[in-house]
C-alpha positions as CSV (number, residue, x, y, z in Angstrom):
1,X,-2.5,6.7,17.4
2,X,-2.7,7.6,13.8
3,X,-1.4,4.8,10.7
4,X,-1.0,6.0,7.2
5,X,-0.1,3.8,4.6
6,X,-0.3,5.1,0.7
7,X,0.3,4.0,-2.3
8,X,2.6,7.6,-3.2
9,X,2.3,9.4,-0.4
10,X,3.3,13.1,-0.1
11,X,6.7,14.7,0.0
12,X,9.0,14.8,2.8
13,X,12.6,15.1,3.4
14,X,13.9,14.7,-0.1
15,X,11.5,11.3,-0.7
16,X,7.6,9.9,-0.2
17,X,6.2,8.9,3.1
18,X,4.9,5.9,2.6
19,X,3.9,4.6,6.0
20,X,4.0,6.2,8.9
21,X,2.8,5.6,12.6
22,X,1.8,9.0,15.0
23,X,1.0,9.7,18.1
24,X,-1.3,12.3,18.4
25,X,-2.6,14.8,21.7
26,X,-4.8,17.3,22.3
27,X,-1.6,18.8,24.6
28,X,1.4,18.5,22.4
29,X,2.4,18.2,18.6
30,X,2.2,14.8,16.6
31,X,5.1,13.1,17.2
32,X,6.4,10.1,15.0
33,X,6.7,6.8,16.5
34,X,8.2,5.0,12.9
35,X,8.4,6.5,9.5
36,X,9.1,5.0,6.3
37,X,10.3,6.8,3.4
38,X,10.9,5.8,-0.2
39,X,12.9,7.6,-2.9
40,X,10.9,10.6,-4.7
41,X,11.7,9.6,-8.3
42,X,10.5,5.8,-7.4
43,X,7.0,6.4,-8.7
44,X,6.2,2.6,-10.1
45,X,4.2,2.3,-13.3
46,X,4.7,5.5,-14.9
47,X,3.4,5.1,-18.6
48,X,4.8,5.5,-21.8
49,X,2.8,5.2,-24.6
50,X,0.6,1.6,-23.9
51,X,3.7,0.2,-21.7
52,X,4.3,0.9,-17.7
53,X,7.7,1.6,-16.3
54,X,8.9,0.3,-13.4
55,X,11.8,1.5,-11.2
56,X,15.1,-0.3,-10.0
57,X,13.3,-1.6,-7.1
58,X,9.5,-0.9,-5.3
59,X,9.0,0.3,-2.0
60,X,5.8,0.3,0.1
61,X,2.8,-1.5,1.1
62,X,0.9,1.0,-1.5
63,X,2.8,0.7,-4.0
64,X,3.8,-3.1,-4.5
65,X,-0.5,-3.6,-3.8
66,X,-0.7,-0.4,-7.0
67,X,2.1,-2.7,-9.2
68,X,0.4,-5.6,-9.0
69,X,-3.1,-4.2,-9.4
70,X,-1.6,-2.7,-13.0
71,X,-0.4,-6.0,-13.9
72,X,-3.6,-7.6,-13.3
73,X,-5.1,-5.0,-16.0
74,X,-7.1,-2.9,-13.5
75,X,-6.5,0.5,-14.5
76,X,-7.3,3.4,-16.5
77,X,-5.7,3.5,-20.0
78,X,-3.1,5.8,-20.8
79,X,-2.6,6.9,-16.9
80,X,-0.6,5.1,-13.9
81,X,-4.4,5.2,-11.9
82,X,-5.5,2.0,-10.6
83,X,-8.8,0.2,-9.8
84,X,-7.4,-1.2,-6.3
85,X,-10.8,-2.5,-5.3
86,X,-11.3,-4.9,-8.1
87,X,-7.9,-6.7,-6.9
88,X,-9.5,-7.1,-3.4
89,X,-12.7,-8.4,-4.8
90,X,-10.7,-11.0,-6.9
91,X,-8.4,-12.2,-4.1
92,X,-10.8,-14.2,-2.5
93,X,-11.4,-16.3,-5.9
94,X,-7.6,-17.5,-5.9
95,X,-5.2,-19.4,-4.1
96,X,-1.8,-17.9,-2.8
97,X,0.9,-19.0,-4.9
98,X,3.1,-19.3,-1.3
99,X,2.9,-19.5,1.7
100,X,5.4,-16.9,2.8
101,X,5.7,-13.4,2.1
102,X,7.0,-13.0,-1.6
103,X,7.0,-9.5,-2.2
104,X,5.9,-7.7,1.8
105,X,8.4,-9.3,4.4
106,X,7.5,-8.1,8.2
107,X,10.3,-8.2,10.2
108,X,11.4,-6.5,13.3
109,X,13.0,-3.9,12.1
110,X,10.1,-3.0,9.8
111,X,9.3,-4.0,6.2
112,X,11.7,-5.4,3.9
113,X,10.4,-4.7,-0.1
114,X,13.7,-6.2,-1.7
115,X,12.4,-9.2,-3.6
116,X,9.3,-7.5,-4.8
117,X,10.5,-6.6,-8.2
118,X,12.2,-10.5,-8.5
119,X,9.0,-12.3,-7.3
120,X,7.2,-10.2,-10.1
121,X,9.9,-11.2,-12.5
122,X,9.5,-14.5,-11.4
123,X,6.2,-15.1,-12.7
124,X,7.0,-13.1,-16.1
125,X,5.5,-10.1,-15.1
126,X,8.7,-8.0,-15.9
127,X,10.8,-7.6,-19.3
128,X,14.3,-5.6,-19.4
129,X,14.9,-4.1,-22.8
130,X,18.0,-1.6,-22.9
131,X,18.3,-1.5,-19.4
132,X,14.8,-0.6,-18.7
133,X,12.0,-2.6,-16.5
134,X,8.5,-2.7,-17.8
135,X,5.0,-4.0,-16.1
136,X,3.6,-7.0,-18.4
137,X,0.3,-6.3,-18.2
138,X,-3.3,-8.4,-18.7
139,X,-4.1,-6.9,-21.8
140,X,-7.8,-5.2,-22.3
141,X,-10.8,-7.7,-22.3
142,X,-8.5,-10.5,-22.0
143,X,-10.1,-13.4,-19.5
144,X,-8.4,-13.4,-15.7
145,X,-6.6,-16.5,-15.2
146,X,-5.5,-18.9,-12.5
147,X,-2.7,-16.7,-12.2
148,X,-4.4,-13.4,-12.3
149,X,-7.0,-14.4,-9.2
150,X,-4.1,-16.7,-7.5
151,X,-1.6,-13.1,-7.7
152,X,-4.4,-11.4,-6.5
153,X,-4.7,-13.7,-3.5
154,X,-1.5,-13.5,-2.6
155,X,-1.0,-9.7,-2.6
156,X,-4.1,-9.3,-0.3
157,X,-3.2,-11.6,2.0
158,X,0.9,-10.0,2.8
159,X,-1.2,-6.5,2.3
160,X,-3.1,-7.4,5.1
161,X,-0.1,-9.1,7.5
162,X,2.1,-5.9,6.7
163,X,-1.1,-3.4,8.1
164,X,-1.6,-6.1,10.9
165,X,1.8,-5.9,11.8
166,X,2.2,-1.7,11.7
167,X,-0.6,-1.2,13.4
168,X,0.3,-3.6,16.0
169,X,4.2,-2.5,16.5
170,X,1.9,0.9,16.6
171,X,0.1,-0.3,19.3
172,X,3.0,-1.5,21.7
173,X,5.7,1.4,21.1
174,X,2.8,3.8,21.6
175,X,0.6,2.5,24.4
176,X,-2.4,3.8,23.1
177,X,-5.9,2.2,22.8
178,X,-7.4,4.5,20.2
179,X,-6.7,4.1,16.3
180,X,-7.1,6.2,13.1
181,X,-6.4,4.9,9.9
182,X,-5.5,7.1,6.7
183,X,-3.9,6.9,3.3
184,X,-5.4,5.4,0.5
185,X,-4.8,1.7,1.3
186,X,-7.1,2.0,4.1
187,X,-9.9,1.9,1.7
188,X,-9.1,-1.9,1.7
189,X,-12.0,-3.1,4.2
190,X,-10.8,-6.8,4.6
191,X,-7.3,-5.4,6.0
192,X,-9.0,-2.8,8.3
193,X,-11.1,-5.5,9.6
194,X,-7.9,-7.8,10.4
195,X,-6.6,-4.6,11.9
196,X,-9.9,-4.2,14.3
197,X,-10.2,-7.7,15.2
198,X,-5.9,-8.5,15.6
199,X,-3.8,-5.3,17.1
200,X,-5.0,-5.1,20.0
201,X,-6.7,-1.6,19.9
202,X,-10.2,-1.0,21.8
203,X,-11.4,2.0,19.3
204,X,-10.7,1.7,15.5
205,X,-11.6,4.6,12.7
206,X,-11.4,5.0,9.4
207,X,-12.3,8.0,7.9
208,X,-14.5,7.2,4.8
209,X,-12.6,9.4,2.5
210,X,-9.0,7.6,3.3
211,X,-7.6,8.8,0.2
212,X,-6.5,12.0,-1.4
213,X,-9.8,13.6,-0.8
214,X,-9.6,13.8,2.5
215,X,-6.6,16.3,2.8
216,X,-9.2,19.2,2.5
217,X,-11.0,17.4,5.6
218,X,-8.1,17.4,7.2
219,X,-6.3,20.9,6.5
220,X,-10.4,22.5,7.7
221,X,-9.8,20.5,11.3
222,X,-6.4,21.7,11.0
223,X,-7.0,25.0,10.5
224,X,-10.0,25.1,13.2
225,X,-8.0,23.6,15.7
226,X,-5.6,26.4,15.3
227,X,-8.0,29.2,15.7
């Protein structure tokens, strides 16, 4: 069984994939066990000028974890590129600000991303101005505050129960033991842990380069497979 979870994800169908669960054999073609698929256009954080844009509304594990990363100030200037790893390595220094999902809601019909964009508005993190959402963001070389490391917290920890609870619906609708995790978000080691230790699969990998740079891995197997 194969998870992918990304922050973008590539095109399909007239939209992003943004998490998807496979089943893969060496006897048939990939077949999809759950897809989730997010509106093309709904690329959060696009900048213009020093300011980030946001959409109507977010969608995606990736992308909610990518938001919030921006609003803690962990990016590069003048691009929508995060630093993802820094909010992982401040999480543990915070406490979540609840204890339900605020922005990430598991529920049995998948994930529900609705109140993402009012929980961040909630804690000021969103302005309107002529009908437009923008990203309040820490500025540069400002100090982290109980807010920035107790955010951080709390988008780890749903991160982590949203890929717990993929990869175990993966688990039961495809009966298989064996796991491979790719997409960017899977460079996130405290969730891949969770995921080895909790779904419920005997064999877990991840290959090391999770992210965008692994496509070229991937299309050489491809392509060798196919010979």
């Amino acid at each position: 069984a194969a998870l992918v979870v990304d922050a973008y994800g590539s095109i399909i169908d007239n939209g992003r994939e943004a998490e998807s669960g496979l089943l893969l054999s060496r006897r048939t073609p990939p077949s999809v066990v759950f897809r989730h698929v997010k509106p093309s256009v709904a690329i959060a954080g696009l900048p213009r000028g020093d300011r980030l844009v946001l959409p109507a509304s977010l969608h995606g594990i990736g992308e909610i974890y990518h938001v919030v990363t921006m609003a803690l100030g962990f990016r590069q200037p003048g691009t929508y590129y995060d630093d993802a790893g820094k909010t992982m390595g401040l999480a543990p220094y915070g406490r979540r600000l609840s204890t339900e999902p605020g922005m990430i809601r598991p529920t049995d019909n998948g994930l529900d991303f609705s109140n993402a964009l009012p929980f961040l508005a909630s804690l000021n993190l969103v302005s309107i101005e002529r009908g437009e959402r923008f990203l309040n963001t820490r500025a540069p070389q400002t100090p982290l505050s109980a807010l920035h490391r107790d955010l951080a917290a709390q988008v780890q920890w749903e991160l982590e129960e949203a890929c717990v609870h993929l990869a175990k619906r993966l688990r039961r609708d495809s009966g298989c033991g064996t796991l491979v995790l790719a997409g960017g978000t899977f460079l996130n080691s405290v969730t891949n842990t969770r995921i080895v230790r909790e779904a419920g699969f005997k064999d877990v990998y991840v290959f090391p380069a999770a992210t965008d740079d692994g496509t070229a891995v991937g299309a050489a197997y491809y392509a060798d497979a196919s010979i």
